[in-house]
The first five atom37 places (N, CA, C, CB, O) and aatype in JSON, in Angstrom:
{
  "aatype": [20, 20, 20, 20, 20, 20, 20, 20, 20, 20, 20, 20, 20, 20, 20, 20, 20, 20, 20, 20, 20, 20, 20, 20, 20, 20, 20, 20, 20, 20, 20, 20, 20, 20, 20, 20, 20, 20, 20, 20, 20, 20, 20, 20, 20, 20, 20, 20, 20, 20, 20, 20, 20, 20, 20, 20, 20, 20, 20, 20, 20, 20, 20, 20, 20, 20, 20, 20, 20, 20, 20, 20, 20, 20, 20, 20, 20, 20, 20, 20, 20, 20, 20, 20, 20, 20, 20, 20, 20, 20, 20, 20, 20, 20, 20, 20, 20, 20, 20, 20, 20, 20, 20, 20, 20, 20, 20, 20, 20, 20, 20, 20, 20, 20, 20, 20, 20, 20, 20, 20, 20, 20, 20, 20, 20, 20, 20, 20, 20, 20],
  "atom_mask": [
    [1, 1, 1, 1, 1],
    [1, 1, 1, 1, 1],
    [1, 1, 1, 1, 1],
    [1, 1, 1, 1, 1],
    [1, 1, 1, 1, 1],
    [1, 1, 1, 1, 1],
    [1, 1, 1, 1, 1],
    [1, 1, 1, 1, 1],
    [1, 1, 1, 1, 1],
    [1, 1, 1, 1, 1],
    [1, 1, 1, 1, 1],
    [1, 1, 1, 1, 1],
    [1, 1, 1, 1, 1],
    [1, 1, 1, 1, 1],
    [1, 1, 1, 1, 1],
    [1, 1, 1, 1, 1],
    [1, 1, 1, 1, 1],
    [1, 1, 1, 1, 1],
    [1, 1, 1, 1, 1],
    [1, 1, 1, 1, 1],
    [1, 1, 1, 1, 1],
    [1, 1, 1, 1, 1],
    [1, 1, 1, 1, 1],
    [1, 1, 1, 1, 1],
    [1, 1, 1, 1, 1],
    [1, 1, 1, 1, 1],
    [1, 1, 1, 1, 1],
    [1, 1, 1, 1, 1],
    [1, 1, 1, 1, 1],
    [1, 1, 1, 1, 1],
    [1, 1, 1, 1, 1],
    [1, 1, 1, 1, 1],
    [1, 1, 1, 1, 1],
    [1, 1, 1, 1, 1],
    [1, 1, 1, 1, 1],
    [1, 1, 1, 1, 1],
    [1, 1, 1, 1, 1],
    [1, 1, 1, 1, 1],
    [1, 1, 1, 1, 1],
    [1, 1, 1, 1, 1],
    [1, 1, 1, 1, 1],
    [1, 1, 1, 1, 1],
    [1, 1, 1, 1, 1],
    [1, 1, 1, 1, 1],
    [1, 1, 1, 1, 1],
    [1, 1, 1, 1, 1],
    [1, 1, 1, 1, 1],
    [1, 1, 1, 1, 1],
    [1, 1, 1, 1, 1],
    [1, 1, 1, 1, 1],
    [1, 1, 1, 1, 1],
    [1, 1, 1, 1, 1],
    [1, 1, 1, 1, 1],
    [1, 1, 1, 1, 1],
    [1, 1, 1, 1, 1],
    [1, 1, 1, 1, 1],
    [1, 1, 1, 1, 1],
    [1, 1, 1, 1, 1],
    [1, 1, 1, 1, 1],
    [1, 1, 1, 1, 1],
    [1, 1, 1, 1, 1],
    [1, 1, 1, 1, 1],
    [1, 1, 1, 1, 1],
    [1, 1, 1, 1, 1],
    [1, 1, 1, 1, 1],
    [1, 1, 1, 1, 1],
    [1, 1, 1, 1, 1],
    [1, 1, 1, 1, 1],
    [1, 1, 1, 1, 1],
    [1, 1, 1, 1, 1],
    [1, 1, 1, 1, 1],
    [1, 1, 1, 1, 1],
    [1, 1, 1, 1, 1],
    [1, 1, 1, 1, 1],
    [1, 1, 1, 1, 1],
    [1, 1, 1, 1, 1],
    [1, 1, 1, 1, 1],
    [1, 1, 1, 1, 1],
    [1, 1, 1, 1, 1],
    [1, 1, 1, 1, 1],
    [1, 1, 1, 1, 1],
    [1, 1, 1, 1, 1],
    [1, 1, 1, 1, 1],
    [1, 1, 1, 1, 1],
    [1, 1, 1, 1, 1],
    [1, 1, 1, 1, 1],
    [1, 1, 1, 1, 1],
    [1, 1, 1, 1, 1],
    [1, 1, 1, 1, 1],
    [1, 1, 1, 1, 1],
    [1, 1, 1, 1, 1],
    [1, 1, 1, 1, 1],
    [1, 1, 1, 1, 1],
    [1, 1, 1, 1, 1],
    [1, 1, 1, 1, 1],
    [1, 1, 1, 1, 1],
    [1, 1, 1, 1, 1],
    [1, 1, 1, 1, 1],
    [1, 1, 1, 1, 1],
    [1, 1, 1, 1, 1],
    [1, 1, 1, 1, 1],
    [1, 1, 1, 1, 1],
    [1, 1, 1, 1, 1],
    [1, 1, 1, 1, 1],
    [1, 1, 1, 1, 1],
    [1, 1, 1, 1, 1],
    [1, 1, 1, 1, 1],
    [1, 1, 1, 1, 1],
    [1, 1, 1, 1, 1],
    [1, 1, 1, 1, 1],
    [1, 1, 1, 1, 1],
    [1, 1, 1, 1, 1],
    [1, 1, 1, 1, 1],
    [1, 1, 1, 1, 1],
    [1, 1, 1, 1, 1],
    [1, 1, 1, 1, 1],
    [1, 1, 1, 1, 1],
    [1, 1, 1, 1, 1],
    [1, 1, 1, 1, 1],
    [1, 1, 1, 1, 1],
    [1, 1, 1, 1, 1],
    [1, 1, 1, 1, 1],
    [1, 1, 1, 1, 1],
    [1, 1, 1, 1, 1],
    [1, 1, 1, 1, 1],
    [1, 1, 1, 1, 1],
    [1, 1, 1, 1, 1],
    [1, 1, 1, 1, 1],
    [1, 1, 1, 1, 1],
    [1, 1, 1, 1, 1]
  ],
  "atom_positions": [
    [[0.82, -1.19, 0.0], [0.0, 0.0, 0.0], [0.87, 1.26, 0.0], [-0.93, -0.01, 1.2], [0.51, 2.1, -0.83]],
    [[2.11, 1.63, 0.87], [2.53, 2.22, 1.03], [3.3, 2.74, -0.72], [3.01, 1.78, 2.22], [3.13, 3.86, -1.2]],
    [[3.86, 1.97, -1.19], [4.27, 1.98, -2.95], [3.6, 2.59, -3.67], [4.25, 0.8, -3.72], [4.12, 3.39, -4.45]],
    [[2.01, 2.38, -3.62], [1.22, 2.88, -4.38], [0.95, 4.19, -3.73], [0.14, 2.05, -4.65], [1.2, 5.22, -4.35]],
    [[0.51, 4.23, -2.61], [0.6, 5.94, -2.07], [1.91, 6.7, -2.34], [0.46, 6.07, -0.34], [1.63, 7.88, -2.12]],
    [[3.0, 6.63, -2.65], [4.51, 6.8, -2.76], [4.01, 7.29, -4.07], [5.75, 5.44, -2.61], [3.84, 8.47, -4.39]],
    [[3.78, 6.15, -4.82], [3.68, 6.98, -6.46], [2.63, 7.73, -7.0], [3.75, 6.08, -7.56], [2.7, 8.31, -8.08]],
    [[1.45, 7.72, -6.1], [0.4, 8.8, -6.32], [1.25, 9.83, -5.87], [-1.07, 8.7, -5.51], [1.6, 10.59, -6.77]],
    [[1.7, 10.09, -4.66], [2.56, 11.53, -4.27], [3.33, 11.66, -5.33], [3.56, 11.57, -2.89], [3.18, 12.74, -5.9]],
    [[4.03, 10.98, -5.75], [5.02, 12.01, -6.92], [4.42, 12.29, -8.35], [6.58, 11.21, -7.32], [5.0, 12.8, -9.31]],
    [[3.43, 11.95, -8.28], [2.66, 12.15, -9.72], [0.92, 12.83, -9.6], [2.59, 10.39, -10.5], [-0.15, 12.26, -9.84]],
    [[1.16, 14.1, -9.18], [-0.46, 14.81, -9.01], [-1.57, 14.06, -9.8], [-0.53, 16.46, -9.65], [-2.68, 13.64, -9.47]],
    [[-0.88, 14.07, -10.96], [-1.95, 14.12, -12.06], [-2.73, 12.71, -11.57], [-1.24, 14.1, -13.86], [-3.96, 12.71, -11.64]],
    [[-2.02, 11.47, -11.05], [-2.88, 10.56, -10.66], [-3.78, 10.26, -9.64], [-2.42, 9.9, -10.68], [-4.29, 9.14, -9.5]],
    [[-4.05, 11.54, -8.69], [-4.22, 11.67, -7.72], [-5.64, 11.73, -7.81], [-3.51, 12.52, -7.23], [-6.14, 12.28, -8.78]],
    [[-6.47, 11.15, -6.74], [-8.02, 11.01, -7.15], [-8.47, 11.28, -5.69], [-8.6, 9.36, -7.89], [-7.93, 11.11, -4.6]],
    [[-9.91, 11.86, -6.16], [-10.91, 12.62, -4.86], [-11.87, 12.09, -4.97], [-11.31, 14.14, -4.8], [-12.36, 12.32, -6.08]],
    [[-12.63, 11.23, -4.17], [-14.09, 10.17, -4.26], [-14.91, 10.94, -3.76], [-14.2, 8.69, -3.41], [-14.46, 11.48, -2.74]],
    [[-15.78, 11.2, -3.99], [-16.87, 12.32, -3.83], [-18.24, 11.62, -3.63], [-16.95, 13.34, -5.18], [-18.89, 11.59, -4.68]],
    [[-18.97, 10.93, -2.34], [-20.39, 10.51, -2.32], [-21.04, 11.36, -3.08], [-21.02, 10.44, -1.05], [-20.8, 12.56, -3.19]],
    [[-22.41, 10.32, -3.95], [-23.27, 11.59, -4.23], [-24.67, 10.74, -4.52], [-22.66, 12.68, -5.68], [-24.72, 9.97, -5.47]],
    [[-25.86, 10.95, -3.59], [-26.75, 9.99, -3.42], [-27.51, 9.41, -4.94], [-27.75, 10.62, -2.39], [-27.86, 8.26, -5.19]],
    [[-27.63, 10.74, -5.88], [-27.99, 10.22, -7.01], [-27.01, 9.7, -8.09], [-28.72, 11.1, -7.48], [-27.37, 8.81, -8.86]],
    [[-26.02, 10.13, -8.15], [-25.04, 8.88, -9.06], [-23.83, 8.21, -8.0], [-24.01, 9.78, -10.66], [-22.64, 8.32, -8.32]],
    [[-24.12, 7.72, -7.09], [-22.93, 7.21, -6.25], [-22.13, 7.94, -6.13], [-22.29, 6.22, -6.57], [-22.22, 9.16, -6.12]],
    [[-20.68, 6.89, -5.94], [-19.4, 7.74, -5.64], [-18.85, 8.29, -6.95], [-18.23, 6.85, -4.92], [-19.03, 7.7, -8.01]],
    [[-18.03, 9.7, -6.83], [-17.85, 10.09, -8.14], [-16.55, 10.26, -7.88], [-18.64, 11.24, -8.75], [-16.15, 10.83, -6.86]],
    [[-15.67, 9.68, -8.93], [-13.99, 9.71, -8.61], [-13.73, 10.62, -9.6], [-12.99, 8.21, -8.79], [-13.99, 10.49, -10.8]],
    [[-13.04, 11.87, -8.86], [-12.65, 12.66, -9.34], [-10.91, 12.59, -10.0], [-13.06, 13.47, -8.44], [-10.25, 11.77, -9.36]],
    [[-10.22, 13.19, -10.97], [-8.66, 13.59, -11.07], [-8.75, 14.66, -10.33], [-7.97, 13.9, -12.51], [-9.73, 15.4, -10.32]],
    [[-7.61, 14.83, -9.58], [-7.63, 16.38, -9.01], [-7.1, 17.11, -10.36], [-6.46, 16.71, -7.46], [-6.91, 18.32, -10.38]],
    [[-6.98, 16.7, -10.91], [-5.99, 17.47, -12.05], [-7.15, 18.42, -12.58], [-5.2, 16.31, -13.48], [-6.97, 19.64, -12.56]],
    [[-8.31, 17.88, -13.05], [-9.73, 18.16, -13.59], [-10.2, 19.12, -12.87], [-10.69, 17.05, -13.58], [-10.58, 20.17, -13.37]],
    [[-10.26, 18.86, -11.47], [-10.8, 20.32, -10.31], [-10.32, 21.5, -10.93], [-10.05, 20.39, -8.54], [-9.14, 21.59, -11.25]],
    [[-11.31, 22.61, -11.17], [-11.09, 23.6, -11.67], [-11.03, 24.51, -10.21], [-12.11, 23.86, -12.83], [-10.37, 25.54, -10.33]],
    [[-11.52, 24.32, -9.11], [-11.82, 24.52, -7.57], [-12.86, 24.44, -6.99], [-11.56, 25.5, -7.15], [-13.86, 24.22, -7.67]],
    [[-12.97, 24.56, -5.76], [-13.77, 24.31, -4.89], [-14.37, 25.61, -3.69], [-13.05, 23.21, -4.35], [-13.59, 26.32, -3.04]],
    [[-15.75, 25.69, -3.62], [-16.25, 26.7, -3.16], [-16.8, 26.39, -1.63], [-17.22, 27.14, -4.15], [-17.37, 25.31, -1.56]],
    [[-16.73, 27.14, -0.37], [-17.28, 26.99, 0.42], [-19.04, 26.87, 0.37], [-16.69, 27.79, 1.0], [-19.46, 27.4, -0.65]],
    [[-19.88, 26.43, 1.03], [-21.2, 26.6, 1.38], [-22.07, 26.17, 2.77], [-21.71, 26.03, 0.42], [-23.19, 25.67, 2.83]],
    [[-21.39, 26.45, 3.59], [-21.33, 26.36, 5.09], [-20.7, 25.26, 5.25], [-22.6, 26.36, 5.86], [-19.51, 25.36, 4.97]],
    [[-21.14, 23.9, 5.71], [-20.83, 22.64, 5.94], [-21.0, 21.61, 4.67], [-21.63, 22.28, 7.07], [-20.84, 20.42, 4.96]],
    [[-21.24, 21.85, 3.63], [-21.09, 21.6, 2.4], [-20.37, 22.59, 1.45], [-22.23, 21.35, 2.03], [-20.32, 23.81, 1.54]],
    [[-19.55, 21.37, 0.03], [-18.44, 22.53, -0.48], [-19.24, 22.06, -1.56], [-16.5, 22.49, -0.42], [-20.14, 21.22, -1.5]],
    [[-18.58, 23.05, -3.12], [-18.94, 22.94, -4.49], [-17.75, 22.8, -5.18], [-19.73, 24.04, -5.01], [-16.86, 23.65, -5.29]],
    [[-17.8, 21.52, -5.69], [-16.44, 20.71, -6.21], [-16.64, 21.51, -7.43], [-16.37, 18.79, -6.38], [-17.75, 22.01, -7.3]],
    [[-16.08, 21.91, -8.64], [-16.15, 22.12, -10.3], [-15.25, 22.12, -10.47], [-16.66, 23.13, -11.05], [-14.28, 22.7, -9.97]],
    [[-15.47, 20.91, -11.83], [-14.72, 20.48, -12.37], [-14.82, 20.07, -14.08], [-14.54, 19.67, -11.55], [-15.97, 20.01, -14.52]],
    [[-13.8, 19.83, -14.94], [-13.78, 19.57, -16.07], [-14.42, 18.23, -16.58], [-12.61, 19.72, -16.33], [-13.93, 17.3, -15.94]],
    [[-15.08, 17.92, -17.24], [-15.63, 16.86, -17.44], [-16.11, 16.39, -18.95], [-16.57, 16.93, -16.6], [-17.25, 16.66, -19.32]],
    [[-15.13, 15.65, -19.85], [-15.79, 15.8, -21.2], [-16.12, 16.87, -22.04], [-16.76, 15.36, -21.13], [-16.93, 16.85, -22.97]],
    [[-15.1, 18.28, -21.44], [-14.85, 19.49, -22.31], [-15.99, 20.55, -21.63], [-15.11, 19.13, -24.13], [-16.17, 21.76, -21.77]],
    [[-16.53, 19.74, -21.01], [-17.78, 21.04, -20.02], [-17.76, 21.07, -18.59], [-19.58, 20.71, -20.21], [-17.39, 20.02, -18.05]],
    [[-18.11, 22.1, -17.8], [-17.6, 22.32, -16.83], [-18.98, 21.67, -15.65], [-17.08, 23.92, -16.9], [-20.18, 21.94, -15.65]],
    [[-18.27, 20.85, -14.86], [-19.64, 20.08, -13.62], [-19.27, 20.67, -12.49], [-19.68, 18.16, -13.21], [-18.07, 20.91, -12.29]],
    [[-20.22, 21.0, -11.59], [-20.57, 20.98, -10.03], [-21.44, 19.76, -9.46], [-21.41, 22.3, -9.69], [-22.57, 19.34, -9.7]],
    [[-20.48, 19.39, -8.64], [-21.19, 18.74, -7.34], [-20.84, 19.01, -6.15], [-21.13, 17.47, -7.25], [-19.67, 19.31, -5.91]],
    [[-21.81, 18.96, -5.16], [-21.73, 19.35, -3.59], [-21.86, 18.03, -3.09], [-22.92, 20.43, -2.93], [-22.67, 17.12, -3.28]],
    [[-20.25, 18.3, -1.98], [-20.03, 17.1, -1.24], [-20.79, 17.68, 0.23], [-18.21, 16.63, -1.15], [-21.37, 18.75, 0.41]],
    [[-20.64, 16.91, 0.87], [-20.6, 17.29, 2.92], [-19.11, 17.09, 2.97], [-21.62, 15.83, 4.38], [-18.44, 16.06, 3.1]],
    [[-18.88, 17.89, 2.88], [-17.17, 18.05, 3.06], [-17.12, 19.38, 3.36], [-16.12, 17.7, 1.68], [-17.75, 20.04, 2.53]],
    [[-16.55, 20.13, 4.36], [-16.13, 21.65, 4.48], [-15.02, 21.93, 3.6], [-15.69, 22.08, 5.95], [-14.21, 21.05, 3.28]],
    [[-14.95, 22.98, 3.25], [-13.63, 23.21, 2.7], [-12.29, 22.97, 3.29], [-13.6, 24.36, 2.43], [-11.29, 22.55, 2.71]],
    [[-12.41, 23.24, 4.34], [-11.26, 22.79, 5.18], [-11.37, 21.76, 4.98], [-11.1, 23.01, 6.49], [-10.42, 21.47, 4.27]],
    [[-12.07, 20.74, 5.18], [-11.51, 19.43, 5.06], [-11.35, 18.71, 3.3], [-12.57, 18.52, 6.05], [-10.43, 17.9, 3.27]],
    [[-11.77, 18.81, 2.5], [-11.2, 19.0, 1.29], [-10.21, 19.78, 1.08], [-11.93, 19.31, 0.56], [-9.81, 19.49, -0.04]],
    [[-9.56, 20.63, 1.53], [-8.44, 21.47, 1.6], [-7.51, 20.68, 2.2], [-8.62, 22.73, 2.28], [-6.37, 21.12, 2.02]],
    [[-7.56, 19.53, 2.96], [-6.83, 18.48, 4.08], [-6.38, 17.43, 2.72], [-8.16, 17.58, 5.61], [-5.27, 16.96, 2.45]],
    [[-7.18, 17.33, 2.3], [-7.18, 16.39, 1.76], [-6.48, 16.54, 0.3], [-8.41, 16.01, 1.85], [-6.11, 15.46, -0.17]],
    [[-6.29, 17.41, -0.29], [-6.07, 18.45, -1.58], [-4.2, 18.44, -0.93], [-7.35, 20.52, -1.53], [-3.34, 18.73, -1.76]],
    [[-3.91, 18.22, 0.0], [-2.63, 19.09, 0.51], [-1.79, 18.21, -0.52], [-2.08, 19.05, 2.43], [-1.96, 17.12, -1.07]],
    [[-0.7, 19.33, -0.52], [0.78, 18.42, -1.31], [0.13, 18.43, -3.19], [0.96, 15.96, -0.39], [0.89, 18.25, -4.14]],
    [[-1.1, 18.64, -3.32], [-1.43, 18.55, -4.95], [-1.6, 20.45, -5.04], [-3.34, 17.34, -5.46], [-2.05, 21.28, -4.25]],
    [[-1.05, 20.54, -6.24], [-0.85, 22.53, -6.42], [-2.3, 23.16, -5.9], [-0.62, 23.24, -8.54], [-2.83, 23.67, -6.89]],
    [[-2.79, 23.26, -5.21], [-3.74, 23.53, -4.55], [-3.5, 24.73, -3.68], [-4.09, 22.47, -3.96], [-2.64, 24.86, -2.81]],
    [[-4.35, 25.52, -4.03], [-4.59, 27.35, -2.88], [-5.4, 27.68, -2.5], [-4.46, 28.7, -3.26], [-6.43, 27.64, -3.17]],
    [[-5.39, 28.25, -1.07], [-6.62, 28.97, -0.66], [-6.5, 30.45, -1.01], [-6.89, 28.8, 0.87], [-5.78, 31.13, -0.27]],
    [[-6.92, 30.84, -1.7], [-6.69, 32.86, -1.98], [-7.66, 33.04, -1.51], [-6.62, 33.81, -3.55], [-7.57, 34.25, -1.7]],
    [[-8.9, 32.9, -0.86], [-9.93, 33.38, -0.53], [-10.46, 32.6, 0.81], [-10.74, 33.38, -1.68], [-10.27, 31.38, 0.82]],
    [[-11.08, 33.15, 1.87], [-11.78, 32.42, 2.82], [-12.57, 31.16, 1.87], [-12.84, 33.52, 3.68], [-12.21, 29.99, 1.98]],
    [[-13.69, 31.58, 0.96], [-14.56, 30.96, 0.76], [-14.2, 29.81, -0.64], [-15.63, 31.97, 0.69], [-15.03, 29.05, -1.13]],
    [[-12.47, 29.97, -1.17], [-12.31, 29.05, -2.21], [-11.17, 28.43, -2.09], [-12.39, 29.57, -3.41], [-10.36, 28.9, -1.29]],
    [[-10.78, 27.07, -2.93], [-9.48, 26.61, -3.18], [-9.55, 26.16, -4.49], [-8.99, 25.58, -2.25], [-10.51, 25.58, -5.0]],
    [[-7.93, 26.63, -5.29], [-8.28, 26.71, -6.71], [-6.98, 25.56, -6.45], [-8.24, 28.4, -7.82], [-6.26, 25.19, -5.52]],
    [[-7.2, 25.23, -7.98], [-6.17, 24.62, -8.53], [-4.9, 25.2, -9.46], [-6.79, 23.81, -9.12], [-5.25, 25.6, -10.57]],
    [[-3.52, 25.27, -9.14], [-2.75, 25.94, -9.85], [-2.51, 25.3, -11.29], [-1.63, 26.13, -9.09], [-2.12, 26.06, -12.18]],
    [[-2.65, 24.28, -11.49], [-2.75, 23.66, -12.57], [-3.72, 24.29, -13.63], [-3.07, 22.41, -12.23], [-3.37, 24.44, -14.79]],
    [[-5.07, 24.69, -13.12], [-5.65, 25.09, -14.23], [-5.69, 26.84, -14.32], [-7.07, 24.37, -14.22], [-6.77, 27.27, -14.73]],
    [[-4.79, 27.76, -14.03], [-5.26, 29.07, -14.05], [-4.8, 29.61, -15.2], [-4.9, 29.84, -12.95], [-3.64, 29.26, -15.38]],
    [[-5.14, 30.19, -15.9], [-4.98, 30.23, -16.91], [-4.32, 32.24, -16.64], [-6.42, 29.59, -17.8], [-3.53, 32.66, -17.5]],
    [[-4.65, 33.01, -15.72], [-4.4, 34.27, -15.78], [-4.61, 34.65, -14.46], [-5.11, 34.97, -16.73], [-5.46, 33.92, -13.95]],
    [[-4.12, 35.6, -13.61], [-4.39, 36.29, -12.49], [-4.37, 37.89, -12.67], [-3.43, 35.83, -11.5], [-3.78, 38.46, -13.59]],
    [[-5.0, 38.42, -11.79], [-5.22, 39.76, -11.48], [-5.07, 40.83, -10.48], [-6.03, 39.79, -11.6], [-6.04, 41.05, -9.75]],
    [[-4.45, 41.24, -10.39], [-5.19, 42.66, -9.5], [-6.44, 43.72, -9.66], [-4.26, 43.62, -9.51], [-6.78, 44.36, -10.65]],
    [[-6.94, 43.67, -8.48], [-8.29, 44.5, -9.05], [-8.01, 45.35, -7.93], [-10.04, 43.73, -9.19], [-8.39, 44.84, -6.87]],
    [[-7.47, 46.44, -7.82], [-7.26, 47.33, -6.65], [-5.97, 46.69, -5.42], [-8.91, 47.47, -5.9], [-4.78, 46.49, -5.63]],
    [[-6.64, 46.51, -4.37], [-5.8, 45.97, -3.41], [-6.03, 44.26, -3.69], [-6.24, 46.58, -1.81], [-5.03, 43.7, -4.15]],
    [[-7.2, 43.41, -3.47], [-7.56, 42.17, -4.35], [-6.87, 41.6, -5.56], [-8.71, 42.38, -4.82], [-5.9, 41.88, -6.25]],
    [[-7.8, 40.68, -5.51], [-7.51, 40.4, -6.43], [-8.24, 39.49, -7.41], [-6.63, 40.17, -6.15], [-9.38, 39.55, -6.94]],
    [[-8.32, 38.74, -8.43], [-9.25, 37.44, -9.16], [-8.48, 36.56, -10.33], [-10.7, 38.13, -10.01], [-7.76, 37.08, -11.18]],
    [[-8.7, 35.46, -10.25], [-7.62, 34.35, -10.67], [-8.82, 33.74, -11.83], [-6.95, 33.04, -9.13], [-9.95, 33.42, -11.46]],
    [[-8.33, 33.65, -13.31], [-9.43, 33.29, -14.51], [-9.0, 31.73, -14.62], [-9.2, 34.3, -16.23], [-7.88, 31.23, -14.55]],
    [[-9.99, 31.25, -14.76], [-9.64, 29.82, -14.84], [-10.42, 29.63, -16.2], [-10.15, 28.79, -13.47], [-11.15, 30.54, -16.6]],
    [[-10.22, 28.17, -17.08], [-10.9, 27.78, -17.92], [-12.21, 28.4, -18.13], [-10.93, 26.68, -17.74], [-12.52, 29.3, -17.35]],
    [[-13.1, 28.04, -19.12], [-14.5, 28.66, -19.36], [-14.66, 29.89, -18.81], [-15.57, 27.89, -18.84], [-15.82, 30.11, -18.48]],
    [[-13.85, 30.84, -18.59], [-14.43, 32.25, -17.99], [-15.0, 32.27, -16.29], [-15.84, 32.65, -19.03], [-15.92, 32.95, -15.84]],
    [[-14.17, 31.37, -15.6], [-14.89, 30.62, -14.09], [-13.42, 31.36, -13.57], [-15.22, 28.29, -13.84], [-12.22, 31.09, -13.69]],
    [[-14.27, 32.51, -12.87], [-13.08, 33.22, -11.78], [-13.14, 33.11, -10.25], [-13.08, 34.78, -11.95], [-14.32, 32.94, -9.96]],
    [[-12.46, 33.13, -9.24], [-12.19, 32.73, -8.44], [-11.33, 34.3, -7.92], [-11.66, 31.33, -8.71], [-10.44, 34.82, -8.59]],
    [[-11.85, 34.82, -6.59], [-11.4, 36.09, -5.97], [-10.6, 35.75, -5.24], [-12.24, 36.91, -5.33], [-10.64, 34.59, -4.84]],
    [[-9.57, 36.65, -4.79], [-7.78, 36.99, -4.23], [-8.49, 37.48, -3.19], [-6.43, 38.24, -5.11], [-9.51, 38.07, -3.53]],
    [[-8.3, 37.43, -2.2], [-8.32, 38.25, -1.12], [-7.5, 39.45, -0.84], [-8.16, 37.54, -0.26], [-6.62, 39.46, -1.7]],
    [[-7.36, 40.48, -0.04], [-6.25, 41.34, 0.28], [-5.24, 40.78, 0.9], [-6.59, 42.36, 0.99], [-4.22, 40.84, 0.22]],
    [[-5.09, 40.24, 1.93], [-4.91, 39.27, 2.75], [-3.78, 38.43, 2.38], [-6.03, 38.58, 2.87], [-2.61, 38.45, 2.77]],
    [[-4.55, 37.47, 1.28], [-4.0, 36.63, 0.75], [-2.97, 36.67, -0.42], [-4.84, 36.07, 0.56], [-2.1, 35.84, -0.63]],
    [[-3.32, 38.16, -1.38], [-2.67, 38.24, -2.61], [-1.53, 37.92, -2.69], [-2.68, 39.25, -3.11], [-1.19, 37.11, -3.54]],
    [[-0.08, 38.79, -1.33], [0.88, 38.0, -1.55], [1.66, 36.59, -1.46], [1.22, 38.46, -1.3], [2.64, 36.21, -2.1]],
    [[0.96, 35.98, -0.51], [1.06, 34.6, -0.39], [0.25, 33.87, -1.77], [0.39, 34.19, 1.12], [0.48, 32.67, -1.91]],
    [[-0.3, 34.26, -2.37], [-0.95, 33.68, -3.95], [0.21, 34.26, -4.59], [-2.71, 34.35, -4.68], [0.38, 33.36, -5.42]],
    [[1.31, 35.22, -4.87], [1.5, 35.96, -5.52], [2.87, 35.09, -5.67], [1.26, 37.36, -5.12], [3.43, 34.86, -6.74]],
    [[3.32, 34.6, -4.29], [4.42, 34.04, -4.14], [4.54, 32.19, -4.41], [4.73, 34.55, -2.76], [5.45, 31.39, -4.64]],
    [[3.03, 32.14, -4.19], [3.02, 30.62, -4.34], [2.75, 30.18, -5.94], [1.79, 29.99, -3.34], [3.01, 29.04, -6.34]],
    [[2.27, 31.1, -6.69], [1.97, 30.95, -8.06], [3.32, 31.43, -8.8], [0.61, 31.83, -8.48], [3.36, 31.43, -10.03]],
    [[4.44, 31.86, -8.02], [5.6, 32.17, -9.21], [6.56, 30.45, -8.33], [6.76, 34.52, -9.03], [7.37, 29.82, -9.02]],
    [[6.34, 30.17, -7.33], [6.97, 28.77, -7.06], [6.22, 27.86, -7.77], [7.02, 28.32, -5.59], [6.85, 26.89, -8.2]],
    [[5.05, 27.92, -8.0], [4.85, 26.6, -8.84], [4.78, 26.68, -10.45], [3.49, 25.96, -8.38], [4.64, 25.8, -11.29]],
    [[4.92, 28.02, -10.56], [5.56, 28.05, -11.92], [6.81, 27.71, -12.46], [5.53, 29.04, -12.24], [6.99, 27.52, -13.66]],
    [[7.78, 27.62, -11.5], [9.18, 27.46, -11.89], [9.47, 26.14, -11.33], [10.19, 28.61, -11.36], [10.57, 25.58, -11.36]],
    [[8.33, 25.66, -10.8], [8.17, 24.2, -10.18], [9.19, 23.83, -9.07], [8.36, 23.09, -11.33], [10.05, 22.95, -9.08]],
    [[8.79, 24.94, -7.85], [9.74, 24.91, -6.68], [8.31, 24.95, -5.6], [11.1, 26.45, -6.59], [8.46, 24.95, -4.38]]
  ]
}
């Protein structure tokens, strides 16, 4: 067991998120596919890529704890209420002191003040893949 967890860690892209969901069962996600994930009190909103169009499903998962679980895969919190994936951003922003991060299909995701430089710093390390 330990081998196979070993080589999911060094390879994101194989890395998978099982998601209950009462009307189509369990849904195994790629994290690679997560476009991010939205708070909604004690339930989150997974979206993700799927066959060239973009899906939501809501787990019972808090963000924090999908955020637990996300760790070690290019994964950020820039916002209280989101965690994006660095893999898919396609552009970032400043909008004043803020900020907003464009992902695929026109699906943006807000910077916090807060947060911008720690996004600012973690998106030029995983660009140069440090």
């Amino acid at each position: 067991m330990e081998i196979v967890r070993e080589r999911l860690d060094k390879n994101p892209e194989s890395r998978r998120l099982v998601i209950p969901d009462k009307r189509r069962g369990h849904i195994v996600l790629s994290v690679f596919t997560i476009l991010y994930c939205k708070a909604g009190g004690n339930t989150s909103d997974v979206v993700y890529l799927h066959e060239n169009r973009v899906q939501k499903i809501t787990c019972s998962r808090t963000l924090g704890d999908l955020e637990e679980e996300l760790n070690g895969v290019n994964f950020f919190r820039p916002h209280h209420s989101c965690i994006v994936n660095m893999e898919q951003i396609v552009n970032y922003r400043q909008t004043g002191r803020n900020g907003e991060i464009l992902l695929p299909f026109n699906r943006k995701v807000p910077i916090s003040v807060n947060k911008m430089a720690a996004f600012e710093e973690a998106f030029r390390a995983y660009v140069v893949g440090g």
